[in-house]
N, C-alpha and C positions, 0 to 999 in steps of 0.2 A: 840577537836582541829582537825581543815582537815589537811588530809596528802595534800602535792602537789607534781603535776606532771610535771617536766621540761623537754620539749621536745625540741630538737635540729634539726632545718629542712636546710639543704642544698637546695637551689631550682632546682639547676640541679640533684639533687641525685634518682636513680630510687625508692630505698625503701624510701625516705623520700616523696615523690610523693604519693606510696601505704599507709603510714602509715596517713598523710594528708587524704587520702579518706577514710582510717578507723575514723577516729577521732569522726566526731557525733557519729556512734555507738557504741563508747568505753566509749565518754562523757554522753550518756546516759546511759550508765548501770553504771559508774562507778562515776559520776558529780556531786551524795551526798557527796562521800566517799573523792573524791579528788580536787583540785585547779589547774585550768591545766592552767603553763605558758608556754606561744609559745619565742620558741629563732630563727632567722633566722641568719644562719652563712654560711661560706663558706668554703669547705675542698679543701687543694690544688690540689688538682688530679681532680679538678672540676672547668675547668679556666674563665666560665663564672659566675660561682658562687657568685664571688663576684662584679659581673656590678648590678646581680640581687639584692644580698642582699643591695645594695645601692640603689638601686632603694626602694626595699621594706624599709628600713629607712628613706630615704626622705620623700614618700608616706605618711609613719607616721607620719613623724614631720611636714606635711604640711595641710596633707587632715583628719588625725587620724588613728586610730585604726582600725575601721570598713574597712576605703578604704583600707589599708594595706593588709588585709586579701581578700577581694576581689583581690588585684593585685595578694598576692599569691597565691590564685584559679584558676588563670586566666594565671599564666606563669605552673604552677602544668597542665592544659589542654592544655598550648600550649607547654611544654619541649620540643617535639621532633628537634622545628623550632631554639631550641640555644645546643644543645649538640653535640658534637667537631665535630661530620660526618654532620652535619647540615653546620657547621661555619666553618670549614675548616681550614688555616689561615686568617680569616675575622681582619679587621681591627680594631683598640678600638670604632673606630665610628659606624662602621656597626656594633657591638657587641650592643653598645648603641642604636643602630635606633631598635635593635629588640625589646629590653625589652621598649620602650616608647612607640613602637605599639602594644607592649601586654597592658600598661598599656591602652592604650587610649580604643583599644579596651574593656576593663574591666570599663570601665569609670570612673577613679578616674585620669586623667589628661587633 
């Protein structure tokens, strides 16, 4: 029976960021042994967190799986452009305009 491994990613989160870029290398040494599920959530001390993790659920339920994971690659290299010294008091729309030009940029919108 595999053990499985449920991981919990915040996308504005800086360790959840670092642990993201560990991931192939853990998944390879470790990808027999375990089943690794991805959770994208959002913690409150993290206030763009949850434009992103809706974005990354849409993404999902639209484009799949695969695009999901490209978006969250892709807001994981751009983090600096939505975290709070970035956005300021930014607006719920300007919050929105960023994570849609990450997504676009990542090409799954």
């Amino acid at each position: 029976m595999t053990k499985e491994w449920i991981v919990f990613w915040d996308l504005q989160c800086p360790y959840s960021k670092v642990s993201w870029q560990n991931l192939p290398a853990i998944k390879e040494r470790f990808g027999a042994e375990y089943k690794f599920t991805i959770q994208i959530t959002s913690l409150a001390f993290h206030p763009q967190a949850f434009t992103a993790q809706c974005g990354a659920s849409l993404i999902e339920t639209v484009k799949g799986r695969d695009a999901m994971f490209k978006y969250v690659d892709a807001c994981f290299e751009n983090q600096e452009f939505f975290m709070n010294a970035a956005l300021g008091d930014a607006k719920k729309s300007e919050i929105a305009a960023v994570f849609a030009s990450i997504a676009e940029k990542a090409g799954v919108l």
